[in-house]
VEXGUVEX-616428 format. One record per residue (C-alpha): x, y, z; residue in one letter. Coordinates in Angstrom, 2 decimals. Layout:
% residues N
      east     north        up   residuo
         X         Y         Z         a
...
***
This chain:
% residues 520
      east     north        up   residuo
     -4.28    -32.51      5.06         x
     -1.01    -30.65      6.26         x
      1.96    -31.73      3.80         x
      5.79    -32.12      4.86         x
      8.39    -32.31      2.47         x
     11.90    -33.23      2.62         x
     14.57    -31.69      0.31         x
     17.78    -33.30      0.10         x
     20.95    -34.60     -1.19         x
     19.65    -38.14     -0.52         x
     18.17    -40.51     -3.18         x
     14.76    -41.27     -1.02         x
     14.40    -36.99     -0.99         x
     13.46    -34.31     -3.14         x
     16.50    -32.89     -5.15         x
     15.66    -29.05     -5.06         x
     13.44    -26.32     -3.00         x
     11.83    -25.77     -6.33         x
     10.01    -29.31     -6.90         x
      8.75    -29.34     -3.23         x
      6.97    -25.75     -3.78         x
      5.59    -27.10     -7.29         x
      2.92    -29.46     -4.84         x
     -0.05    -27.22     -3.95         x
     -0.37    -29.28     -0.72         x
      2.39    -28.50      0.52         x
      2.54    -27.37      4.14         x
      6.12    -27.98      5.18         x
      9.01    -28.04      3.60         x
     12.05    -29.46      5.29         x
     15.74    -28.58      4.07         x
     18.24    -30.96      4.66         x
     22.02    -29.12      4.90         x
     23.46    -28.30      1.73         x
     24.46    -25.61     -1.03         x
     21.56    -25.35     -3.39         x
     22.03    -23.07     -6.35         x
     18.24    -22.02     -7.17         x
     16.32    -18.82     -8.30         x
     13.00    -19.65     -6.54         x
      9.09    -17.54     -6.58         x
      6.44    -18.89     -4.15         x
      3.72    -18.29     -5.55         x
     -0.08    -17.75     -3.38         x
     -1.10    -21.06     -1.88         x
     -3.78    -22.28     -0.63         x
     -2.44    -22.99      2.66         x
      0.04    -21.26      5.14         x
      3.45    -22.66      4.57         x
      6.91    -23.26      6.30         x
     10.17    -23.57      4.65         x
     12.93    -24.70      6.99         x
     16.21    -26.03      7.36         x
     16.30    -29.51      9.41         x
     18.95    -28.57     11.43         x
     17.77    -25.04     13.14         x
     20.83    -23.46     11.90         x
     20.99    -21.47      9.44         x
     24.03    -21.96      7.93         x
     23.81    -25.11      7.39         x
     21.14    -24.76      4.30         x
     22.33    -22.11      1.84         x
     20.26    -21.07     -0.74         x
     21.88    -19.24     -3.75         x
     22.00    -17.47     -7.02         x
     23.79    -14.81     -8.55         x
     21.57    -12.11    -11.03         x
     21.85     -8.46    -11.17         x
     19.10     -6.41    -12.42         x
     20.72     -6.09    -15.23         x
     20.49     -9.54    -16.63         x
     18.50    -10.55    -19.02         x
     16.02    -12.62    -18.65         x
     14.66    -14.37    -21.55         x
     12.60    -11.97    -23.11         x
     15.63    -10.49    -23.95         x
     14.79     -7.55    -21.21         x
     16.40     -6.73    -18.18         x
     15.49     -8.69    -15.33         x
     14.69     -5.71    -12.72         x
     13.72     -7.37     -9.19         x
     13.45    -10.36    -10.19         x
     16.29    -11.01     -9.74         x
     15.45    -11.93     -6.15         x
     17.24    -15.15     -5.23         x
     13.98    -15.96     -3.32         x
     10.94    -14.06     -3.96         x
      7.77    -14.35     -1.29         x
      4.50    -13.81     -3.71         x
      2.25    -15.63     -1.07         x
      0.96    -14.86      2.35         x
      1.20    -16.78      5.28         x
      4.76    -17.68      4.63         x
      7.56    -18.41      7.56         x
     11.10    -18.56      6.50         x
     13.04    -20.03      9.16         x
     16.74    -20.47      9.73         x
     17.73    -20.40      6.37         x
     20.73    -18.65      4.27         x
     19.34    -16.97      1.21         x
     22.07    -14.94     -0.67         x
     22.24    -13.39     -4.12         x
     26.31    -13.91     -4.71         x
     26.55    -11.52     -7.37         x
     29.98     -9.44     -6.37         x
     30.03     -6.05     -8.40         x
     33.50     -5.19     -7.25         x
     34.28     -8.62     -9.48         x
     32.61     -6.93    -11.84         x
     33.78     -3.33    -12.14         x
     31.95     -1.16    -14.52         x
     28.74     -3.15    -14.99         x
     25.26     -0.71    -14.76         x
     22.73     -2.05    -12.54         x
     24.83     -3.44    -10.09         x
     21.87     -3.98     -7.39         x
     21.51     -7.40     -6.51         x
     18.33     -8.31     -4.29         x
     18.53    -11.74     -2.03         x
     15.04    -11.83     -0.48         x
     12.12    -10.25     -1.91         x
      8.82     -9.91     -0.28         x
      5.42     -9.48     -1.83         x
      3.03    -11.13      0.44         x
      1.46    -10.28      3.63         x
      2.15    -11.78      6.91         x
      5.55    -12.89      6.25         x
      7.43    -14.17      8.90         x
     11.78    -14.41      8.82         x
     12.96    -16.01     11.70         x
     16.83    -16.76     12.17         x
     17.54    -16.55      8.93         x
     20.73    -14.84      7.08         x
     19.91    -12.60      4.41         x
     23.39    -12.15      2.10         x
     24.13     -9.71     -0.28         x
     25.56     -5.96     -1.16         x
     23.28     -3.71     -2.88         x
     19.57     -4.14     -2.02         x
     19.84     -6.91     -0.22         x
     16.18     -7.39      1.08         x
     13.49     -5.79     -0.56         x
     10.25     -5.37      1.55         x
      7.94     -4.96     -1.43         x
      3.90     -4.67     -2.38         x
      2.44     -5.77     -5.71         x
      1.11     -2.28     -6.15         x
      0.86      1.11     -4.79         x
     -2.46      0.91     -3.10         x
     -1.09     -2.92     -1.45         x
     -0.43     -3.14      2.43         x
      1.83     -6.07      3.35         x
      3.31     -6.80      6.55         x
      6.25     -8.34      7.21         x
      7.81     -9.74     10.70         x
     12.16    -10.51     11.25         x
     13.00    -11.99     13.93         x
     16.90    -12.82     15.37         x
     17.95    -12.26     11.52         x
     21.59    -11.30      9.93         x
     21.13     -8.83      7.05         x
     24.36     -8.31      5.20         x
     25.07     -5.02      2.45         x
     25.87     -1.61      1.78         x
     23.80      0.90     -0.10         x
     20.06      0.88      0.77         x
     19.64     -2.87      1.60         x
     17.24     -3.07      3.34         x
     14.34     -1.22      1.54         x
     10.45     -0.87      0.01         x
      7.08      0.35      0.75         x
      5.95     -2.66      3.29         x
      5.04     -2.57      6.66         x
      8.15     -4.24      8.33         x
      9.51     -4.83     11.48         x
     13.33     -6.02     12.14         x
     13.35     -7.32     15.60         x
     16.65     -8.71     17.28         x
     19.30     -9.91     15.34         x
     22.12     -8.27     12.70         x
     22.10     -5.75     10.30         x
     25.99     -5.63      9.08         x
     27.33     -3.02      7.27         x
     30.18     -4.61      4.31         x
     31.17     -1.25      3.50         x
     30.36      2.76      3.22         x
     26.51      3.38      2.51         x
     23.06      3.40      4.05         x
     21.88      0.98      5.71         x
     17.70      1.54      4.76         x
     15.79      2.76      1.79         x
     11.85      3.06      2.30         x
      9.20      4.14     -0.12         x
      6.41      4.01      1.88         x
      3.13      5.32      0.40         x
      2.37      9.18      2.37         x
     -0.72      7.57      3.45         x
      0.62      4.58      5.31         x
      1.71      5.47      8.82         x
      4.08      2.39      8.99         x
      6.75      1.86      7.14         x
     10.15      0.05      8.53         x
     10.74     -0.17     12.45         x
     14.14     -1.25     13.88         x
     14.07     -2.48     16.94         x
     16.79     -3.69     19.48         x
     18.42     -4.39     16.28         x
     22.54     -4.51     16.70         x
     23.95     -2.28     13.95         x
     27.55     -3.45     13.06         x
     29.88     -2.80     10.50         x
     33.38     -5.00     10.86         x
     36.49     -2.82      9.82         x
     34.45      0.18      8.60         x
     35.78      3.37      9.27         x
     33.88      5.61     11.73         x
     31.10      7.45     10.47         x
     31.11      5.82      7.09         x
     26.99      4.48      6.87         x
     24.28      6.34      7.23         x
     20.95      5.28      8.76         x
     18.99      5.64      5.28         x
     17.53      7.89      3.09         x
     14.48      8.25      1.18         x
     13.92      6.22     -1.76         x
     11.20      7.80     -4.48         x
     10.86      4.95     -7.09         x
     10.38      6.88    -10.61         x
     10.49     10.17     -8.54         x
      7.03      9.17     -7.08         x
      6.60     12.17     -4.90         x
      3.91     10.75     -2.52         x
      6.97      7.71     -1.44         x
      7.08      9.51      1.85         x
      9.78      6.96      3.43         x
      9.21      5.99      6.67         x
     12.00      4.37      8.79         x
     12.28      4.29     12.81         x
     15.23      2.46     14.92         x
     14.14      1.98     18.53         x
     16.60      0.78     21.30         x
     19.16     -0.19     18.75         x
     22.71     -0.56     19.45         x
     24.41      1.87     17.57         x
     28.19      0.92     15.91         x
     30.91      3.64     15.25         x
     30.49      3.32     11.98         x
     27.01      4.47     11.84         x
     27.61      8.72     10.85         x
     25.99     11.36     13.05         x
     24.55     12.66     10.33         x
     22.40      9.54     10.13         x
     19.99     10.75      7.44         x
     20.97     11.53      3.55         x
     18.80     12.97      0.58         x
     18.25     10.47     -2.24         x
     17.38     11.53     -5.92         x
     16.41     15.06     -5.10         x
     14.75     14.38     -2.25         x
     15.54     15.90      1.29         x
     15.28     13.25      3.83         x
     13.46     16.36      5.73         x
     10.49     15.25      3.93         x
     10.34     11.91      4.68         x
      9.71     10.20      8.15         x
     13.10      9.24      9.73         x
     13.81      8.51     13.85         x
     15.57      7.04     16.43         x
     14.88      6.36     20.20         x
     17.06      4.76     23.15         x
     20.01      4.06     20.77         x
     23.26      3.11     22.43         x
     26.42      2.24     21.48         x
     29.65      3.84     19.82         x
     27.31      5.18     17.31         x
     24.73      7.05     19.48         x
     24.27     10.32     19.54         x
     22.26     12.00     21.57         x
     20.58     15.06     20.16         x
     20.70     13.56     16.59         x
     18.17     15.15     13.88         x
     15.56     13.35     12.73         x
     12.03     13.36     12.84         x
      9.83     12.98     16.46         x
      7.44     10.78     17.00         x
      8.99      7.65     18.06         x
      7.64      7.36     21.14         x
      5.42      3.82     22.07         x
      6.82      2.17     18.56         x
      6.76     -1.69     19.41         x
      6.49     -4.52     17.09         x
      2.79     -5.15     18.27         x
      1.76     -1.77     17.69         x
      3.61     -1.24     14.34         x
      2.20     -5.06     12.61         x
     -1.52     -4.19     14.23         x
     -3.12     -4.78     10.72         x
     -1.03     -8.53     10.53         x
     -4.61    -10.59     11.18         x
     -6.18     -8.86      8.55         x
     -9.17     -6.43      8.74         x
    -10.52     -6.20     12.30         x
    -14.83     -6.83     12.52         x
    -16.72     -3.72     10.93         x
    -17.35     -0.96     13.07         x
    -20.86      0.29     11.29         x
    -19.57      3.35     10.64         x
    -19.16      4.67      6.60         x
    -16.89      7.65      5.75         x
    -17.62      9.21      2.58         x
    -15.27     11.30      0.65         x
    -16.39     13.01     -2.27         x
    -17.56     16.02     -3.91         x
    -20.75     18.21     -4.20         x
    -22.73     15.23     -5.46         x
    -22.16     13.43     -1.67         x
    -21.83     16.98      0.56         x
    -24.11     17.60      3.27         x
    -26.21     20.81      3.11         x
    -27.85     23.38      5.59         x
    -31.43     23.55      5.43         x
    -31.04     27.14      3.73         x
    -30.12     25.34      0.40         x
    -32.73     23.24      0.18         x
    -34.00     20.87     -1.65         x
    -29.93     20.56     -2.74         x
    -29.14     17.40     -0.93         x
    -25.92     15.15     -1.18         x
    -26.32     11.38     -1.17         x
    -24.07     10.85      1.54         x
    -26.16     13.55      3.59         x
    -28.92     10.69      3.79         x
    -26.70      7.54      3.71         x
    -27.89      7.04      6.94         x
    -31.57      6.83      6.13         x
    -31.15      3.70      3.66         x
    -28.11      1.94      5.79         x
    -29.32      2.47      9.30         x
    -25.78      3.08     10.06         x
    -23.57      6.12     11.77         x
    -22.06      7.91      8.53         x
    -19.71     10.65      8.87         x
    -20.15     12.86      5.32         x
    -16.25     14.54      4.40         x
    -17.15     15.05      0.94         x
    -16.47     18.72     -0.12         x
    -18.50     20.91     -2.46         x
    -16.38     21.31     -5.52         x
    -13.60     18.69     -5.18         x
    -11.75     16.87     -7.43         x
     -9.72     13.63     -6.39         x
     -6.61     16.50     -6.71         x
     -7.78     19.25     -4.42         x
     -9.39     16.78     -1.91         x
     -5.49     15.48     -1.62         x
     -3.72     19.25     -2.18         x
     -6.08     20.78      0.43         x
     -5.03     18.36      3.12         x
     -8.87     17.37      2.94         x
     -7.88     13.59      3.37         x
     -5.13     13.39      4.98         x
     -8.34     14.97      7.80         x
    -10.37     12.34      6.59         x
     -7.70      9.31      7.06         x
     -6.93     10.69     10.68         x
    -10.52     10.14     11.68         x
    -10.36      6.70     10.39         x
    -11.56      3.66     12.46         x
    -10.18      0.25     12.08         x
    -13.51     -1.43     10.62         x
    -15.10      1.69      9.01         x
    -15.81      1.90      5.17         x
    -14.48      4.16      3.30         x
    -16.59      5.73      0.28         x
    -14.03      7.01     -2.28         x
    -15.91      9.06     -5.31         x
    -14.75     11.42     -7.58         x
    -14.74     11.89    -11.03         x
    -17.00     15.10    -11.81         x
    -14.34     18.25    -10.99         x
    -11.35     16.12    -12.08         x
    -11.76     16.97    -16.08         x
    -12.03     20.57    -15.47         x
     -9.05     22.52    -16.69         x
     -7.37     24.53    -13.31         x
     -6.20     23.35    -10.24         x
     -8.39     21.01     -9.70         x
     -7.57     19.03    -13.03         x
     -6.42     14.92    -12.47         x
     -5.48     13.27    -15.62         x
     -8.09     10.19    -16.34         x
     -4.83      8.36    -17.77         x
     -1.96      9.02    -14.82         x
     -3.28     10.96    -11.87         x
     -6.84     10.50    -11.36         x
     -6.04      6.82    -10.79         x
     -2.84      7.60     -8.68         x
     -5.11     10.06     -6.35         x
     -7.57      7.02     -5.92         x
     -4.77      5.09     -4.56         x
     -3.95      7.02     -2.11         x
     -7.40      6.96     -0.02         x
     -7.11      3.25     -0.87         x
     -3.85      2.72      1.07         x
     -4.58      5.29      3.37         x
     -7.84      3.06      4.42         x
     -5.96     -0.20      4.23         x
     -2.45      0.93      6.73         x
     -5.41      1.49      9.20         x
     -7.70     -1.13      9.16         x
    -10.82      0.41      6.60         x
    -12.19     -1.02      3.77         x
    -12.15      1.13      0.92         x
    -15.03      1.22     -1.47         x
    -14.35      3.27     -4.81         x
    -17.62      4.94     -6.38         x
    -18.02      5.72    -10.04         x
    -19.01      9.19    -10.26         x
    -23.04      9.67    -10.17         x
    -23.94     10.28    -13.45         x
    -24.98     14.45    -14.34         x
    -28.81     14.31    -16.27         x
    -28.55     14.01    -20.03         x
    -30.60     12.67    -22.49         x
    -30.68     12.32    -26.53         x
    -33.18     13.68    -28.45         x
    -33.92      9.83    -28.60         x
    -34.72     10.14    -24.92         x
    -31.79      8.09    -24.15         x
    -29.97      8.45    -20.64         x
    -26.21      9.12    -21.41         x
    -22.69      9.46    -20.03         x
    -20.72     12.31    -19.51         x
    -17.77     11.59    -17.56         x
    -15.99      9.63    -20.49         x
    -13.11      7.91    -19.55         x
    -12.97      8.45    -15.83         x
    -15.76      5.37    -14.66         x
    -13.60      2.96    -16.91         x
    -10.86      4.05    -14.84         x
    -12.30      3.67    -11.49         x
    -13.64      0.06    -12.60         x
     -9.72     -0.74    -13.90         x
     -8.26      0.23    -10.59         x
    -10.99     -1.98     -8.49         x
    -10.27     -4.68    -10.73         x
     -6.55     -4.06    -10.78         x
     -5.89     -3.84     -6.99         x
     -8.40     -5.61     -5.41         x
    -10.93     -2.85     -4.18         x
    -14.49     -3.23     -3.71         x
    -16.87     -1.20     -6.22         x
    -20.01      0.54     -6.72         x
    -20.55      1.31    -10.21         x
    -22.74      4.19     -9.54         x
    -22.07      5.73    -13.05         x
    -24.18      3.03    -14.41         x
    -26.73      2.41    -11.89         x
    -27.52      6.14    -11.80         x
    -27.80      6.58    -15.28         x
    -30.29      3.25    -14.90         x
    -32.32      4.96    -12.99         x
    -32.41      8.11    -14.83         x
    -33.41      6.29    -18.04         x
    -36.59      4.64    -16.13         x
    -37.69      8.18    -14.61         x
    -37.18      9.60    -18.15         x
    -36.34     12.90    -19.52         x
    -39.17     14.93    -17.97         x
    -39.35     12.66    -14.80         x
    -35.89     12.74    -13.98         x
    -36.14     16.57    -13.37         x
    -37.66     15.71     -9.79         x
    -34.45     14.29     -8.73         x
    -32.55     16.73     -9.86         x
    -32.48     21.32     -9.49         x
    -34.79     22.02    -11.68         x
    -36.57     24.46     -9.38         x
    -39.40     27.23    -10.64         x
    -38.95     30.79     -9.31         x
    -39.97     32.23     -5.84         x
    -40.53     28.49     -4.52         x
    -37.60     27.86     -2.40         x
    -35.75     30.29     -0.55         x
    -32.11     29.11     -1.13         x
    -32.93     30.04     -5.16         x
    -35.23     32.47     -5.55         x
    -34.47     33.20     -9.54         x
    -35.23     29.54    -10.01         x
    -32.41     27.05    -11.13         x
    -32.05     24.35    -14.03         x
    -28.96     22.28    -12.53         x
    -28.61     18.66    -14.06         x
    -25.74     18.10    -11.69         x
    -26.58     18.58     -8.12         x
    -29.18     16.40     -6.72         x
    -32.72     17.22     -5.05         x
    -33.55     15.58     -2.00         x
    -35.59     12.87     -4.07         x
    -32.82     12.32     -5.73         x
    -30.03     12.06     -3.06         x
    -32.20      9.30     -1.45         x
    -32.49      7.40     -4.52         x
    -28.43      7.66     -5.01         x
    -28.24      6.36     -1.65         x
    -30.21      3.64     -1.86         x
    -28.54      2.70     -4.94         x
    -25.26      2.34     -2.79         x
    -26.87      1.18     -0.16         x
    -28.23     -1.78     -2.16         x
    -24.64     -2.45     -3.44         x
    -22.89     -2.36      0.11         x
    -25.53     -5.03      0.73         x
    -24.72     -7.06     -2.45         x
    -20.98     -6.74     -1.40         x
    -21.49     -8.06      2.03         x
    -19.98     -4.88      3.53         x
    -23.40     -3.14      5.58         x
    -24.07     -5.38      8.99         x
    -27.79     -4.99      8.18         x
***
């Protein structure tokens, strides 16, 4: 049953925000005018909720603390961000006409390190601000996702945003429609760190860019922020039909930690105003931005098209008939699922030169919204060269990537253990040889959410029951002078025989199904 609660300085209310969010039923929460001093998390619900002032104005109901990053926080560490006066962990949460304001002041405190002080927080997906007043200096709002491979969308609406260095930043999928963002002295207005692979990042529009007193030309539009000099944070920030105050520079754009704002994904369209200027560098490709478009992934992912996308390497690669009997498993995908797959797996690849070779970023752009996407690697990645991804730092980090890639555009990713090679023990025991890399693949599922086919051990399974000798069939081991494509023969305990490729697929075929992600 749908909750309301009343907060208050009354004796018949709740005294704080803090004890109405502690009831899991809560659906409503109704904020009676008033100061309240509070550092407050919502944490995932099991219902949408609604915090509110009672008043519809939102200065009425101010909601405040005052922690740096610096700070401790009582393990004796600093507290980072969060320090987030409010901090959105849930989805399905609407802020409305509210004041939420971090009120550290670090020109009260001259000299202190870590002088960023965050207000508003998001973490969640399908947050909505309307009409609220976000206060602070330094990283004011931060439009956030609990990891890399995380899409969250986030929706502001008739808002006041108050700072000046990068305060308004993150890797989400926003949209700041309407409202205020006001400049409090020289900076940058926006800092985003969105993934490479997400084609949404922050969109201004018919936002009213102000900065009272400043002197002309003083804040820039943003610049790109890298977090830990990640160099795949390609920032992406567009304003669209935004009036434009003098002190916004005409040099909108600035380079942040090394990084040329060149690189990352910055625009304007149908500015006007003081500020405007016509002819202003930046990156194209503004054109038919509107809030609609840019949230398109808010209701989650749309119905399945059918289709599966596989991206992989020689084990998955499709083959002409003059290399027969070498046969991919995503070649006959099609055979066990009934359903249209489109194999982009490439002979050779590791998760590294798949990403280096532009070989997904071709993949992502022929992305549905409903398709699967099939992410395995694992077999090139150990081998010294270019094509070398750490099993530690960036085989996992590649992985990522095709997972946010599918996410930003409606796909659900799938990550693959790698098919195991053919080996045996002189006990006649079926064994691994991709050490670490499969535990790594399961830890990122696990970790972020992602659906997974252990094929690692379900392959190696099914090499055990065919047995040493028997599992030669599904495998190259080819005599001389049978098949034209190897005429010397070939003893390969890697690539797969057509045998073989269908029993892979059916293998993932039979997990799709388990998963509830095939239609048939």
């Amino acid at each position: 049953m749908p909750s309301t609660l009343t907060v208050g300085d009354d004796a018949d209310l709740l005294p704080d925000i803090a004890t109405a969010l502690a009831d899991p039923d809560a659906t409503e929460i109704v904020v009676r005018p008033g100061r309240y001093v509070e550092h407050l998390r919502i944490e995932p619900r099991r219902a949408p909720l609604t915090i509110r002032s009672s008043t519809g104005r939102a200065e009425d109901v101010v909601v405040t603390f005052d922690l740096r990053q610096g700070d401790r926080d009582r393990t004796g560490l600093p507290h980072g961000q969060a320090c987030a006066t409010v901090t959105v962990a849930a989805d399905d949460v609407t802020l409305a006409d509210l004041t939420v304001e971090n009120a550290f002041d670090r020109f009260a405190n001259p000299g202190l390190p870590d002088s960023q002080a965050i207000a508003l927080r998001t973490l969640g997906d399908r947050v909505r601000i309307e009409r609220c007043h976000l206060l602070g200096r330094q990283d004011t709002l931060l439009l956030d996702a609990p990891g890399w491979s995380d899409v969250r969308h986030v929706h502001l609406r008739d808002c006041l945003i108050t700072g000046d260095v990068d305060f308004v930043y993150g890797r989400a999928t926003a949209v700041v429609e309407g409202g205020e963002v006001r400049s409090t002295g020289p900076g940058w207005i926006s800092a985003p760190s969105t993934a490479r692979e997400n084609p949404r990042g922050f969109l201004f529009s018919g936002v009213r860019l102000t900065g009272p007193g400043l002197e002309p030309g003083s804040v820039r539009l943003g610049r790109p922020w890298h977090p830990g000099g990640k160099p795949d944070a390609v920032g992406q920030a567009w304003f669209v039909d935004c009036h434009l105050g003098e002190h916004v520079a005409p040099d909108a754009w600035d380079d942040m930690g090394g990084f040329s704002w060149r690189e990352a994904r910055f625009g304007e369209r149908g500015s006007t105003g003081p500020g405007a200027a016509p002819g202003r560098p930046g990156i194209p490709g503004t054109a038919g931005a509107t809030p609609g478009e840019w949230l398109a992934g808010w209701d989650g992912p749309p119905a399945p098209t059918g289709r599966i996308v596989v991206v992989s390497d020689s084990t998955a690669s499709e083959y002409p008939p003059e290399r027969a009997p070498r046969t991919g498993w995503g070649q006959v995908l099609h055979e066990l699922t009934g359903t249209e797959v489109l194999d982009l797996a490439v002979s050779g690849a590791s998760s590294r030169s798949f990403l280096e070779s532009g070989a997904l970023d071709d993949a992502l752009a022929r992305l549905l919204p409903g398709d699967l996407l099939l992410v395995q690697f694992g077999h090139n990645d150990p081998k010294e060269g270019e094509r070398f991804a750490d099993v530690h730092r960036a085989y996992p980090a590649n992985l990522r990537r095709a997972v946010v890639g599918a996410r930003a555009r409606g796909a659900t990713p799938v990550l693959l253990t790698p098919v195991e090679r053919r080996c045996f023990d002189e006990r006649g025991r079926a064994r691994s040889t991709h050490g670490g890399y499969p535990s790594a693949v399961r830890a990122l599922a696990a970790r972020d959410g992602v659906a997974l086919v252990d094929l690692t051990a379900a392959s190696r399974a099914l090499w055990q029951q065919q047995g040493a000798e028997g599992s030669k069939a599904s495998f190259l081991w080819l005599e001389p002078g049978r098949w034209p494509g190897f005429p010397d023969g070939e003893r390969d305990d890697t690539h797969l025989s057509a045998a073989g490729a269908r029993a892979v697929a059916g293998l993932v075929a039979s997990r799709l199904r388990v998963l509830g992600l095939l239609r048939s």
